[in-house]
mmCIF file of the N, C-alpha and C atoms, coordinates in Angstrom:
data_MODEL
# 
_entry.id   MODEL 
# 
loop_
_atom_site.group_PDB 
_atom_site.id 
_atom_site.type_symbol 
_atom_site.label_atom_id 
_atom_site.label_alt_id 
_atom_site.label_comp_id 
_atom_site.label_asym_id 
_atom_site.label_entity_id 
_atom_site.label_seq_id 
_atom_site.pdbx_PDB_ins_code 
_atom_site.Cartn_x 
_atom_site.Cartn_y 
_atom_site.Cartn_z 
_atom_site.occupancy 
_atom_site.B_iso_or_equiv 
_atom_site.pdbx_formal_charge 
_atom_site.auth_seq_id 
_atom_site.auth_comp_id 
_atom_site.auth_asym_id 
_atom_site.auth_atom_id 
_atom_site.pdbx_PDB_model_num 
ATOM 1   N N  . UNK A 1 1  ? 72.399  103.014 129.218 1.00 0.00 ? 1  UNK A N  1 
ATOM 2   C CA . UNK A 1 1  ? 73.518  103.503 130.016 1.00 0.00 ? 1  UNK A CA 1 
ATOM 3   C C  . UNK A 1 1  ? 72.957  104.531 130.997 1.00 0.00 ? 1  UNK A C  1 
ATOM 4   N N  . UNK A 1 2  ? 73.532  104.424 132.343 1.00 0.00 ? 2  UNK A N  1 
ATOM 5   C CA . UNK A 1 2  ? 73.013  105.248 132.898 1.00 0.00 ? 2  UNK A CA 1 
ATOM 6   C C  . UNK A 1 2  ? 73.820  106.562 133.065 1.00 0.00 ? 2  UNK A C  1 
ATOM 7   N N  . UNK A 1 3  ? 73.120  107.622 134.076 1.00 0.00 ? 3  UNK A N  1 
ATOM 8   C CA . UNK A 1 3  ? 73.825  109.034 133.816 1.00 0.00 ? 3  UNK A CA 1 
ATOM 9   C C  . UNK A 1 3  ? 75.042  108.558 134.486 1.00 0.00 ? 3  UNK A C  1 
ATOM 10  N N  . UNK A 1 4  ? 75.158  107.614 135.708 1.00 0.00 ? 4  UNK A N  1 
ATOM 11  C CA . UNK A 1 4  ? 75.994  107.548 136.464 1.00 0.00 ? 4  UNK A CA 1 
ATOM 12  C C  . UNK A 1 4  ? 77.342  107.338 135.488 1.00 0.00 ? 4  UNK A C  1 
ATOM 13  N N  . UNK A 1 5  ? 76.958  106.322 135.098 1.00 0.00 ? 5  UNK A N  1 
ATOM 14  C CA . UNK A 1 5  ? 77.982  105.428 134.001 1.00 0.00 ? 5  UNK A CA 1 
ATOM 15  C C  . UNK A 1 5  ? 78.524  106.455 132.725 1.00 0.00 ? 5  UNK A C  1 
ATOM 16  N N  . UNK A 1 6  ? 77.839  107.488 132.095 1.00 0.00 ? 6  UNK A N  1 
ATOM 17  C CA . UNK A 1 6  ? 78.323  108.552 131.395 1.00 0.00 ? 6  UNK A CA 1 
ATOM 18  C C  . UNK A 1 6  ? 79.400  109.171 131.953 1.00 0.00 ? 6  UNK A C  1 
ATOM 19  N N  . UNK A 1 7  ? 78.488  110.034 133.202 1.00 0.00 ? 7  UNK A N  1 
ATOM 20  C CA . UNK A 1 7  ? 79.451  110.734 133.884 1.00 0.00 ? 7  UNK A CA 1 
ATOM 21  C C  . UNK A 1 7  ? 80.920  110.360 133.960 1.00 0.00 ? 7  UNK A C  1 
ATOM 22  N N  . UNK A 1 8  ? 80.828  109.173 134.789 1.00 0.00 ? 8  UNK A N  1 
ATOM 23  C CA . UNK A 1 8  ? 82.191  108.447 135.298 1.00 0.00 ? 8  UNK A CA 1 
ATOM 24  C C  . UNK A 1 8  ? 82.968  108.462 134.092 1.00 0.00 ? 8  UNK A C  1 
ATOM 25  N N  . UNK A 1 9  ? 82.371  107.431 132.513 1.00 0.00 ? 9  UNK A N  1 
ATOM 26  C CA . UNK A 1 9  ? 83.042  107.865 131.743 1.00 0.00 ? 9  UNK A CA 1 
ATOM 27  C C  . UNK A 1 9  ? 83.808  108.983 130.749 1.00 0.00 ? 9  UNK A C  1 
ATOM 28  N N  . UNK A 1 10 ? 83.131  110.194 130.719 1.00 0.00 ? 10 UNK A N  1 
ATOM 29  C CA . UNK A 1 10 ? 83.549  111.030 130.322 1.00 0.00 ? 10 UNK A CA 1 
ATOM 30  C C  . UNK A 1 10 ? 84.901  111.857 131.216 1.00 0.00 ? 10 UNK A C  1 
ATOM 31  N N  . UNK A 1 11 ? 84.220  111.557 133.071 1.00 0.00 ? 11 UNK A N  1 
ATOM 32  C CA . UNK A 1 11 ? 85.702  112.335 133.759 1.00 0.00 ? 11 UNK A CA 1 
ATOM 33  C C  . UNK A 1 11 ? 86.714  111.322 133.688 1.00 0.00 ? 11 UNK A C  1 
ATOM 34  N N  . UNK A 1 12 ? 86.518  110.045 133.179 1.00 0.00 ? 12 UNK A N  1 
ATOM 35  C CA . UNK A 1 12 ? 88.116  109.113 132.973 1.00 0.00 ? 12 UNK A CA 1 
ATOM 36  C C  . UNK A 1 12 ? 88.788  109.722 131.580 1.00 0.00 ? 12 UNK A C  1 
ATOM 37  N N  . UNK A 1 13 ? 87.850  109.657 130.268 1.00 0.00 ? 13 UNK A N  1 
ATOM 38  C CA . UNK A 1 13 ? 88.180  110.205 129.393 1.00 0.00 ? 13 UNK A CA 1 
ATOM 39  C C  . UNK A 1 13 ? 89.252  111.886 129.863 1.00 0.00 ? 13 UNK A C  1 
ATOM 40  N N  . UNK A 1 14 ? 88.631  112.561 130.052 1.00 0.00 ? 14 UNK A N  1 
ATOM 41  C CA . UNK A 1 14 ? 89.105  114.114 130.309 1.00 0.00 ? 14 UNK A CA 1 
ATOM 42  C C  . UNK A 1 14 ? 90.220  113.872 131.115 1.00 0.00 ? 14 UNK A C  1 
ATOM 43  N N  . UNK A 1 15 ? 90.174  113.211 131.840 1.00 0.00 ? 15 UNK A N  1 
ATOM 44  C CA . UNK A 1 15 ? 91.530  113.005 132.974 1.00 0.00 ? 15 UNK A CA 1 
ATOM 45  C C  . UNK A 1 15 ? 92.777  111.990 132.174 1.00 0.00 ? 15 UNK A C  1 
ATOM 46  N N  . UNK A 1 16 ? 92.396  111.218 131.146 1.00 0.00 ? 16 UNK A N  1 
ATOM 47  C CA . UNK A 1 16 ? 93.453  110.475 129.971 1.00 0.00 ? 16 UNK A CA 1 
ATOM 48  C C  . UNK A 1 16 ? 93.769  111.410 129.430 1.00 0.00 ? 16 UNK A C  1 
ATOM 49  N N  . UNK A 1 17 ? 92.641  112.643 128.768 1.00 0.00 ? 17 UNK A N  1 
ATOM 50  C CA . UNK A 1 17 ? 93.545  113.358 127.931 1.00 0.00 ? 17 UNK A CA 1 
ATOM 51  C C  . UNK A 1 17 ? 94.682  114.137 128.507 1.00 0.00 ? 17 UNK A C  1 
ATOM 52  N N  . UNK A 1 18 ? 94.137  114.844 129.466 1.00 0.00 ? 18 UNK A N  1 
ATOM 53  C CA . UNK A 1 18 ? 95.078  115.476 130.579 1.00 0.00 ? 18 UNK A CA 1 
ATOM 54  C C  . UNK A 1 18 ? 96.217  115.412 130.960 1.00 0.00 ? 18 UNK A C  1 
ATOM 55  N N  . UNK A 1 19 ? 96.075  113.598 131.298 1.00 0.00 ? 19 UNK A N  1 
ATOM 56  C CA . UNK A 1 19 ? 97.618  113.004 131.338 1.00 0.00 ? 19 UNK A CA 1 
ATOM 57  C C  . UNK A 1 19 ? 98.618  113.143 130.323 1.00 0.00 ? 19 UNK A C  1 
ATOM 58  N N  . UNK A 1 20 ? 98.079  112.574 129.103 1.00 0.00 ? 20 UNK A N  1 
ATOM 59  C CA . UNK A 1 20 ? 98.762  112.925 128.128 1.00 0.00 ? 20 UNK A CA 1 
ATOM 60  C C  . UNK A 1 20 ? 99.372  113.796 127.563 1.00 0.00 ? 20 UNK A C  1 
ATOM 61  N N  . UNK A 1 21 ? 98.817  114.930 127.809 1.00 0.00 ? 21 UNK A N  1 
ATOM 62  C CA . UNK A 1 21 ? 99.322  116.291 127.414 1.00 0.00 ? 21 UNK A CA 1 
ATOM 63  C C  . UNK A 1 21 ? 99.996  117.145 128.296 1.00 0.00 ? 21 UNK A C  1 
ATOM 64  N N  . UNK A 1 22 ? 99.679  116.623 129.340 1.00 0.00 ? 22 UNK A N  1 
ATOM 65  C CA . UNK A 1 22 ? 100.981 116.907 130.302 1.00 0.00 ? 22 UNK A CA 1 
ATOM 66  C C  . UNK A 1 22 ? 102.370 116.130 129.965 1.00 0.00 ? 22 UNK A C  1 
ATOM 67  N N  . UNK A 1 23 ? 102.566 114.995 129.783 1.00 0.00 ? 23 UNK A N  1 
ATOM 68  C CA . UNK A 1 23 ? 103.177 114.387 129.350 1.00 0.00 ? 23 UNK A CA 1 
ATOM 69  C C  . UNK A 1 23 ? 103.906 114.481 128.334 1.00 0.00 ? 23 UNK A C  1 
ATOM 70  N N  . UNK A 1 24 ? 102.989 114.840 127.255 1.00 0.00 ? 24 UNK A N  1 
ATOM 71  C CA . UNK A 1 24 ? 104.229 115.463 125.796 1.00 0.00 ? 24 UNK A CA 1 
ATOM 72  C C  . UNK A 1 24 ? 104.389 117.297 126.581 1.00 0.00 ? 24 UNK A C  1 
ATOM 73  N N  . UNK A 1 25 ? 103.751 117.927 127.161 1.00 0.00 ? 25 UNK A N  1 
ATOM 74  C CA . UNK A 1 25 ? 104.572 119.198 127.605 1.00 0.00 ? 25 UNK A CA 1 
ATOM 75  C C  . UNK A 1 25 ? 105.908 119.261 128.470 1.00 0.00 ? 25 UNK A C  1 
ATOM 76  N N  . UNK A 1 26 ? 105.638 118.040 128.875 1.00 0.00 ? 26 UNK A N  1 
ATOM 77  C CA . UNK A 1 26 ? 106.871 117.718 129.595 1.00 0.00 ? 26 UNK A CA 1 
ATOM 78  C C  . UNK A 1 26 ? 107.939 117.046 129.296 1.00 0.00 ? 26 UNK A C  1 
ATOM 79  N N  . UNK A 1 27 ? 108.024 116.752 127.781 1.00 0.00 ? 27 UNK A N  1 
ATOM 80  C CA . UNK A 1 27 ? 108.557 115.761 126.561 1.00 0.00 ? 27 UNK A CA 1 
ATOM 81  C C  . UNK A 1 27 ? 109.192 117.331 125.882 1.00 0.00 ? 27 UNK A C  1 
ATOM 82  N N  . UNK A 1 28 ? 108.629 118.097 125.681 1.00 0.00 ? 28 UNK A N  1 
ATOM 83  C CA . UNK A 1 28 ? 109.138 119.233 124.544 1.00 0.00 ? 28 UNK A CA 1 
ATOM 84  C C  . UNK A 1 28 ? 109.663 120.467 125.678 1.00 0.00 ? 28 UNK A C  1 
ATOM 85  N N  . UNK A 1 29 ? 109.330 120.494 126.310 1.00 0.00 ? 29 UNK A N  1 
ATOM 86  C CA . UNK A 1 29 ? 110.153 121.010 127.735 1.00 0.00 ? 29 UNK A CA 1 
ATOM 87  C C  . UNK A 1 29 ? 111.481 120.393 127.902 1.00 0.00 ? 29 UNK A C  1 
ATOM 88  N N  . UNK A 1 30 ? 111.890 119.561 127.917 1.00 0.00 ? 30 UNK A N  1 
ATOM 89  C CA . UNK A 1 30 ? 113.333 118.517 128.396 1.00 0.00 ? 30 UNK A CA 1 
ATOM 90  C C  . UNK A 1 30 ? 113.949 118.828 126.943 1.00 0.00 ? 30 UNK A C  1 
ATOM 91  N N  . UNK A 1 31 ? 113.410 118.282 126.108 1.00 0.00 ? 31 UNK A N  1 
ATOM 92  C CA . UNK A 1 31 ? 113.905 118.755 124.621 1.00 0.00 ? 31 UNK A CA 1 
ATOM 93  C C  . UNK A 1 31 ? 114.575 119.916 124.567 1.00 0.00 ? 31 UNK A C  1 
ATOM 94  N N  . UNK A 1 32 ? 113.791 120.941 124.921 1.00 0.00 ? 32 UNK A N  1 
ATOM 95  C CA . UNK A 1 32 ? 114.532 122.354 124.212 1.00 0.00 ? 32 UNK A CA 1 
ATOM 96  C C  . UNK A 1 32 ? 115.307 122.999 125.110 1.00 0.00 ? 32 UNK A C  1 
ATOM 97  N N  . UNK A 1 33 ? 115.534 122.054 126.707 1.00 0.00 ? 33 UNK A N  1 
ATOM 98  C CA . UNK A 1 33 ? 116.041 122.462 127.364 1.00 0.00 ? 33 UNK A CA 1 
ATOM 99  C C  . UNK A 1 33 ? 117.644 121.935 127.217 1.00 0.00 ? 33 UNK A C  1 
ATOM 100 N N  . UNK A 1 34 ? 117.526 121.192 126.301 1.00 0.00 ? 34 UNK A N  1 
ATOM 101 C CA . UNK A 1 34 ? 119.274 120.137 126.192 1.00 0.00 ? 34 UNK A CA 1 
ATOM 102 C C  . UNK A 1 34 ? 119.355 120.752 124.723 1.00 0.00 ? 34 UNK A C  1 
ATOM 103 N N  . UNK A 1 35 ? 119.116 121.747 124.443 1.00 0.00 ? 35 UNK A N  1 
ATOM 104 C CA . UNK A 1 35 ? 119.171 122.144 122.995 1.00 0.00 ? 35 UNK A CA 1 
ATOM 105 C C  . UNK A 1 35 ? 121.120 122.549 123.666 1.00 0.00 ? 35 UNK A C  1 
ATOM 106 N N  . UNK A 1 36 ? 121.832 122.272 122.778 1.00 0.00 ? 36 UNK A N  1 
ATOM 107 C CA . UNK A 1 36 ? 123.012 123.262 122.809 1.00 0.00 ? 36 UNK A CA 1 
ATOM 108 C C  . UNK A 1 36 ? 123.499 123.328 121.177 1.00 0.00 ? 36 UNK A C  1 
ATOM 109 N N  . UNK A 1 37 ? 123.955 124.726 120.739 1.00 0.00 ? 37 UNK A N  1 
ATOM 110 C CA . UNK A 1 37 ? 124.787 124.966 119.498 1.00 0.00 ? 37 UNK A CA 1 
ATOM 111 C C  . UNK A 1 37 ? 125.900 124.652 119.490 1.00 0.00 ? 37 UNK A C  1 
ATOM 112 N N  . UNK A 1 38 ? 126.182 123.901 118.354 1.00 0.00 ? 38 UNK A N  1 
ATOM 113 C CA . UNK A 1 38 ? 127.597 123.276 117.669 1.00 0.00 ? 38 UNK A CA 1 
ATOM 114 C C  . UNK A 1 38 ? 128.862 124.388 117.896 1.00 0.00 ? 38 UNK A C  1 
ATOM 115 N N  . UNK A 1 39 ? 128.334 125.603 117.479 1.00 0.00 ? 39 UNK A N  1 
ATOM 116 C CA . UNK A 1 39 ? 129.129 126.831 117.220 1.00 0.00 ? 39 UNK A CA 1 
ATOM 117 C C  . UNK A 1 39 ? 129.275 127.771 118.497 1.00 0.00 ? 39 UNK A C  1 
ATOM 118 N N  . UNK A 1 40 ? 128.915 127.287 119.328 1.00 0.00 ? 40 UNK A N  1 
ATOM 119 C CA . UNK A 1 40 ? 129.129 127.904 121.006 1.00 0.00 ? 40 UNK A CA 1 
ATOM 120 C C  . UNK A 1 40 ? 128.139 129.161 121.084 1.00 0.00 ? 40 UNK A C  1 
ATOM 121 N N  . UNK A 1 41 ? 127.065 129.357 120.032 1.00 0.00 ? 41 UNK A N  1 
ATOM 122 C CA . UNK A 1 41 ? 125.897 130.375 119.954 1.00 0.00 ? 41 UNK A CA 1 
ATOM 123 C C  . UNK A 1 41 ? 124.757 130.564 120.767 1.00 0.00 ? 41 UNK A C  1 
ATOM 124 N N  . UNK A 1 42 ? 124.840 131.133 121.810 1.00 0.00 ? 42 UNK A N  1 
ATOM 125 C CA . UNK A 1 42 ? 123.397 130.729 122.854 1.00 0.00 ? 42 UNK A CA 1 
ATOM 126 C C  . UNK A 1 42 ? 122.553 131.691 123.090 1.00 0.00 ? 42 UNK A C  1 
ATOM 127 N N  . UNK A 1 43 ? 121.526 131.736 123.578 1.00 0.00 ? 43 UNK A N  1 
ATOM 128 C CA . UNK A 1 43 ? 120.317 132.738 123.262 1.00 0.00 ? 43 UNK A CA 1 
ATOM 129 C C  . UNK A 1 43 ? 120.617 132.993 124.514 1.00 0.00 ? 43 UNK A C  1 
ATOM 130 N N  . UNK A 1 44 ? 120.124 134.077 124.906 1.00 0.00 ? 44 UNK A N  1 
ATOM 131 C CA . UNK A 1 44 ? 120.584 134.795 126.203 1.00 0.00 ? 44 UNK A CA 1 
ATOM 132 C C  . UNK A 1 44 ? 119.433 134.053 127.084 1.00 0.00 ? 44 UNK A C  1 
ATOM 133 N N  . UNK A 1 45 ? 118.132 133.389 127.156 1.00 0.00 ? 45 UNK A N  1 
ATOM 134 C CA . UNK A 1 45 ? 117.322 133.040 127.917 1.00 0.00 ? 45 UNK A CA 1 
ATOM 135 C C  . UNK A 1 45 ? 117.451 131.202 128.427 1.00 0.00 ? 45 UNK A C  1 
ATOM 136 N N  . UNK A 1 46 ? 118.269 130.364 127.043 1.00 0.00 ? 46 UNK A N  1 
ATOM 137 C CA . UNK A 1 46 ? 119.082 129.451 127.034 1.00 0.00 ? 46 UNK A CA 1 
ATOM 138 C C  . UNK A 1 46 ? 119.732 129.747 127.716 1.00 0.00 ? 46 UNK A C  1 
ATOM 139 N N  . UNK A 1 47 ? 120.928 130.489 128.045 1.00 0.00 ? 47 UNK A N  1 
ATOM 140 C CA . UNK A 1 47 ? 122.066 130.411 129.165 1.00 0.00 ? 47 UNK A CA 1 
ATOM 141 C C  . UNK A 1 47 ? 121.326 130.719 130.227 1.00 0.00 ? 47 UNK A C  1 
ATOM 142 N N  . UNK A 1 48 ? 120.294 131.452 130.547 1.00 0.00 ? 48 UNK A N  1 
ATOM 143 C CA . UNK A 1 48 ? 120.107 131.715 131.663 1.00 0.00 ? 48 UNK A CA 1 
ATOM 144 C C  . UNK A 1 48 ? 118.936 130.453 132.475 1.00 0.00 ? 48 UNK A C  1 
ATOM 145 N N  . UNK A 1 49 ? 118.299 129.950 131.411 1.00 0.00 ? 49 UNK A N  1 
ATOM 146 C CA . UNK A 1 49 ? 117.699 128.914 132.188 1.00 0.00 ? 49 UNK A CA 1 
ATOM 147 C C  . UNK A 1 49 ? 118.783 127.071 132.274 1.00 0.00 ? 49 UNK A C  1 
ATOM 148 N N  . UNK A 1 50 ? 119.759 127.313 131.598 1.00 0.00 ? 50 UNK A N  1 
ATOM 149 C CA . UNK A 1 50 ? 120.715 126.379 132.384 1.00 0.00 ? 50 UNK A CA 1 
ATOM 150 C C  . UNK A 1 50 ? 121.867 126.671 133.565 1.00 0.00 ? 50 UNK A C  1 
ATOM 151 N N  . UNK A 1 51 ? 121.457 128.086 133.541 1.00 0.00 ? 51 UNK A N  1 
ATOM 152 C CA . UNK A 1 51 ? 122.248 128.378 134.509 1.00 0.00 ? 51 UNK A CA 1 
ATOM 153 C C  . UNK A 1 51 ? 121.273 128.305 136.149 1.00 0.00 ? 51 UNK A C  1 
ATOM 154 N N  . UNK A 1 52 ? 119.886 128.547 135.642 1.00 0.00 ? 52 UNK A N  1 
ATOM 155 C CA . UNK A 1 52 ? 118.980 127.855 136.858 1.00 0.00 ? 52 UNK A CA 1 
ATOM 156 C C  . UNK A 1 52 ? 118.698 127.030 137.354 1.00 0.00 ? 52 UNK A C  1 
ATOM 157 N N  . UNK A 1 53 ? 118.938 125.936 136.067 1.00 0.00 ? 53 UNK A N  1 
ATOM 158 C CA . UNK A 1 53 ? 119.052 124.585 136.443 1.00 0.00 ? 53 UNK A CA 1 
ATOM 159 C C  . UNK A 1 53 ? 120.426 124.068 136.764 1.00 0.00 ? 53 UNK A C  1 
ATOM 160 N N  . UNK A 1 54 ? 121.762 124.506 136.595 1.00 0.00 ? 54 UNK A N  1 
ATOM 161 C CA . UNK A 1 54 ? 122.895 124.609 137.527 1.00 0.00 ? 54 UNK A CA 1 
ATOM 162 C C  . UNK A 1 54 ? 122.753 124.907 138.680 1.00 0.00 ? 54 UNK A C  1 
ATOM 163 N N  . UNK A 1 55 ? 122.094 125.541 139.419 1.00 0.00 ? 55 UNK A N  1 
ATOM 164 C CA . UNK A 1 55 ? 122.308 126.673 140.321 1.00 0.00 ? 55 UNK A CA 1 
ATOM 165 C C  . UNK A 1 55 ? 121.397 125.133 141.473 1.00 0.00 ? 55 UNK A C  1 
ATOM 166 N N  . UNK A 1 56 ? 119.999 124.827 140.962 1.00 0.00 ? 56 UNK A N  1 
ATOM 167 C CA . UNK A 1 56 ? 119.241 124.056 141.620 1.00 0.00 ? 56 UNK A CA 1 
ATOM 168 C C  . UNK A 1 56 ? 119.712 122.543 142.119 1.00 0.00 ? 56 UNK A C  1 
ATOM 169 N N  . UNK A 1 57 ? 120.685 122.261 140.773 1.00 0.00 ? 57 UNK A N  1 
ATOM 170 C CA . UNK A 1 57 ? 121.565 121.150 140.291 1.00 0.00 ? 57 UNK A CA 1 
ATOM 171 C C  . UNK A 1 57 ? 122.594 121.100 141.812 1.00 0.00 ? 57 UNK A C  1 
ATOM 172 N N  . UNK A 1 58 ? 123.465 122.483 142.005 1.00 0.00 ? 58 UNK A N  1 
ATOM 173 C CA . UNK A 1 58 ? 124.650 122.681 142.994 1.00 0.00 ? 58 UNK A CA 1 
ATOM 174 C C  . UNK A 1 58 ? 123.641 122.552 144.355 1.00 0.00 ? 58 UNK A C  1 
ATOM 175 N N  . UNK A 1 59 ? 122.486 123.303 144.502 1.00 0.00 ? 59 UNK A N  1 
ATOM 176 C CA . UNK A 1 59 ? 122.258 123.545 145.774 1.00 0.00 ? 59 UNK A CA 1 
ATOM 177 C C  . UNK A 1 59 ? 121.814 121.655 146.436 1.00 0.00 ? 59 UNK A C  1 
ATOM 178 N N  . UNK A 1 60 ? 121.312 121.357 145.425 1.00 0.00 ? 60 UNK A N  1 
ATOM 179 C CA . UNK A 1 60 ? 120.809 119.869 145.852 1.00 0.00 ? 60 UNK A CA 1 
ATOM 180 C C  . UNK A 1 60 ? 122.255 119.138 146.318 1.00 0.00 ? 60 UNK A C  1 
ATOM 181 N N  . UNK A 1 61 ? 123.287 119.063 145.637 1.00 0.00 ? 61 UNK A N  1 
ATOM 182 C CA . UNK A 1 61 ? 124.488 118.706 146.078 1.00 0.00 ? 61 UNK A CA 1 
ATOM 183 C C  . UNK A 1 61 ? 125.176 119.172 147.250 1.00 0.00 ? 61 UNK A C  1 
ATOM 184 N N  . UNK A 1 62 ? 125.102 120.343 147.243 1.00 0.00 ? 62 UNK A N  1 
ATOM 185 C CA . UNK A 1 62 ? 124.992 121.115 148.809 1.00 0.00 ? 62 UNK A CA 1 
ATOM 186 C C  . UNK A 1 62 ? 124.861 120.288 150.058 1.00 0.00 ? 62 UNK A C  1 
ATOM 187 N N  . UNK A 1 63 ? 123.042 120.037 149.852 1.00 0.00 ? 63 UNK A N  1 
ATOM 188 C CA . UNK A 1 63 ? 122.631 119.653 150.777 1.00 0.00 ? 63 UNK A CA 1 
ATOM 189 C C  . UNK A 1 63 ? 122.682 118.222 151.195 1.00 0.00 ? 63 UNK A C  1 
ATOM 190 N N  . UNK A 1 64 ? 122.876 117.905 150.011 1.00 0.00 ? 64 UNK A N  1 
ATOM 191 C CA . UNK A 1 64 ? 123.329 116.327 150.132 1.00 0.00 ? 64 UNK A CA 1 
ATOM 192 C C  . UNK A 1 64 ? 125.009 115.932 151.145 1.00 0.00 ? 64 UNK A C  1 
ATOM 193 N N  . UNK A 1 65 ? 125.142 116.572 150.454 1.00 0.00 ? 65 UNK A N  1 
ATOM 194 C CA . UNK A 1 65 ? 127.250 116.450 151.230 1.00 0.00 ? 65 UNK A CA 1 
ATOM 195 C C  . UNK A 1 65 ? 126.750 117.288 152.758 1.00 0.00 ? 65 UNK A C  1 
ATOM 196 N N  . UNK A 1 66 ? 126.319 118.568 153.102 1.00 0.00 ? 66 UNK A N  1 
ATOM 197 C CA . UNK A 1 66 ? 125.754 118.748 154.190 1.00 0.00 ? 66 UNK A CA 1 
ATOM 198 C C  . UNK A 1 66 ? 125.367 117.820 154.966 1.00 0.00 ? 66 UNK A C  1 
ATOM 199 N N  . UNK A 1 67 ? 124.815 117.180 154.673 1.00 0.00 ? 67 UNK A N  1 
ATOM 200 C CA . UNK A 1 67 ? 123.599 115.838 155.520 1.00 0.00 ? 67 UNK A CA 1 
ATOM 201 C C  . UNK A 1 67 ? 125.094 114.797 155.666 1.00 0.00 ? 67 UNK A C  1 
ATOM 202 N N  . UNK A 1 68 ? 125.363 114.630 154.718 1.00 0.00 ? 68 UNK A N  1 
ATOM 203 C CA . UNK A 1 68 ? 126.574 113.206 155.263 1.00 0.00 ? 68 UNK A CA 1 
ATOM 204 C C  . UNK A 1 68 ? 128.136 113.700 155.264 1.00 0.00 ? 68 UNK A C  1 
ATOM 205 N N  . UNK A 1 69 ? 128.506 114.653 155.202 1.00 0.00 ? 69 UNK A N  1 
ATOM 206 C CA . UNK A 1 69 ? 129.400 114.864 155.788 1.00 0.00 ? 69 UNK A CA 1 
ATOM 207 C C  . UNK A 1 69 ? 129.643 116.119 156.205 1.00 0.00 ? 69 UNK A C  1 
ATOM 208 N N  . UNK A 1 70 ? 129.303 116.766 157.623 1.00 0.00 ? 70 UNK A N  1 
ATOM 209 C CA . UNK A 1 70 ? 128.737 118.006 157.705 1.00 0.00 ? 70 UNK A CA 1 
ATOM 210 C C  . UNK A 1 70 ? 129.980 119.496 157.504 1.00 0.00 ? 70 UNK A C  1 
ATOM 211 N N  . UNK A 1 71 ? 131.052 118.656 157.611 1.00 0.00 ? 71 UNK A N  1 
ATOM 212 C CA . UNK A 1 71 ? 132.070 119.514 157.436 1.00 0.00 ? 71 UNK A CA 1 
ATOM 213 C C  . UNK A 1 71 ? 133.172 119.458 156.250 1.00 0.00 ? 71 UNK A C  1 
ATOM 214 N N  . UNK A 1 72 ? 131.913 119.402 155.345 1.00 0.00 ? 72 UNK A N  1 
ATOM 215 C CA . UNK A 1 72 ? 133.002 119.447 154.466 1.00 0.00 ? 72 UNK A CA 1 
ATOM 216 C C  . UNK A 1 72 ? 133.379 120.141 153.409 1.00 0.00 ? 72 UNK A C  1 
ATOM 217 N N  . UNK A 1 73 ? 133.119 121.622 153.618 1.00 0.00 ? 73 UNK A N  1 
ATOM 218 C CA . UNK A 1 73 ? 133.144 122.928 153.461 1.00 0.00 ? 73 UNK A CA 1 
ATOM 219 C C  . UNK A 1 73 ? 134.860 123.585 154.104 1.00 0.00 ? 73 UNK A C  1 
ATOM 220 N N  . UNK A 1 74 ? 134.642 123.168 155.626 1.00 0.00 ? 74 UNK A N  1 
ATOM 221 C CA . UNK A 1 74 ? 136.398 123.532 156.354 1.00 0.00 ? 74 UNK A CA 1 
ATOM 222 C C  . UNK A 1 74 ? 137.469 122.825 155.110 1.00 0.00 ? 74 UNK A C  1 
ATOM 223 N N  . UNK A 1 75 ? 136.719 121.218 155.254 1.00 0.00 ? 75 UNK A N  1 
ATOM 224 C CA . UNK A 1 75 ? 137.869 120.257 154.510 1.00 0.00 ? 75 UNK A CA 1 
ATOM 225 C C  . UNK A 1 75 ? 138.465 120.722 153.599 1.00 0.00 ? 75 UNK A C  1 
ATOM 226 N N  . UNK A 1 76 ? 137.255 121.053 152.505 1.00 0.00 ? 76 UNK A N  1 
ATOM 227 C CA . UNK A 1 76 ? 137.661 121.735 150.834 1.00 0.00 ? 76 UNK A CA 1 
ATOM 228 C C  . UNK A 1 76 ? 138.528 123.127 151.196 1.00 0.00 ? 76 UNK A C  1 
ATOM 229 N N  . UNK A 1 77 ? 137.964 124.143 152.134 1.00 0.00 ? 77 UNK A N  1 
ATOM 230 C CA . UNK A 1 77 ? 139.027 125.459 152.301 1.00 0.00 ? 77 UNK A CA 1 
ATOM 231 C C  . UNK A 1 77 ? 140.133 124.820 153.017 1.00 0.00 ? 77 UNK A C  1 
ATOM 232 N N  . UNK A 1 78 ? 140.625 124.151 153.934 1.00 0.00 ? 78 UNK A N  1 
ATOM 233 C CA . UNK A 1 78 ? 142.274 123.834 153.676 1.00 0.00 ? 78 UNK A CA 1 
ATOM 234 C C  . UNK A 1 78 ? 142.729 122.826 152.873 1.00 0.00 ? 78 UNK A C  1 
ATOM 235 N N  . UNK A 1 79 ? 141.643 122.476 152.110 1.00 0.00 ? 79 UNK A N  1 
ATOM 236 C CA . UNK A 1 79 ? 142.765 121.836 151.557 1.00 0.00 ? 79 UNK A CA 1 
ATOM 237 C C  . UNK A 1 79 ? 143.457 122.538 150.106 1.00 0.00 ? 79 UNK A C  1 
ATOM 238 N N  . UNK A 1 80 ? 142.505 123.634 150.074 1.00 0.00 ? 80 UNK A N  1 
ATOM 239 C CA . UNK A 1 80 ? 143.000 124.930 148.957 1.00 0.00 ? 80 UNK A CA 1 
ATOM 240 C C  . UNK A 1 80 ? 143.803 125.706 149.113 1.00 0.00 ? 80 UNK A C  1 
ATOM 241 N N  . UNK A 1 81 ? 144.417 125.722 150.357 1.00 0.00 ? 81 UNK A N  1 
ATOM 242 C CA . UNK A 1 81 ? 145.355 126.474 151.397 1.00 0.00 ? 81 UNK A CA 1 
ATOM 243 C C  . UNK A 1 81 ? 146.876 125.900 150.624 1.00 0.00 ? 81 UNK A C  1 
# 
């Protein structure tokens, strides 16, 4: 085997593991992020990181209704009128 052929194989190896473990971090991340209590009990860092992901959740919607219908911000205030 040559060095070439090592080399190559070992940075495919290192770059599989890589993937992978990005992959389950990003598996137990989503997990504990949909954690919710039965009993309405929430950890103060729980509410606050679904409330970031609300917040990112609204602004994307924002910009979406922005782009295709640009006024429809006036619409919603009279029609609350």
């Amino acid at each position: 085997m040559g060095i070439l052929e090592f080399v190559t194989s070992i940075v495919a190896m290192a770059l599989g593991a890589i993937t992978i473990w990005i992959f389950l971090l990003r598996k137990d991340r989503r997990r504990s992020r949909s954690r919710i209590e039965p009993e309405g009990k929430y950890d103060i860092r729980d509410l606050s990181t679904m409330a970031e992901s609300m917040q990112e959740r609204i602004d994307i919607l924002e910009s979406i209704l922005d782009a295709e219908v640009p006024d429809w911000r006036e619409q919603s205030e009279h029609r609350a009128e």
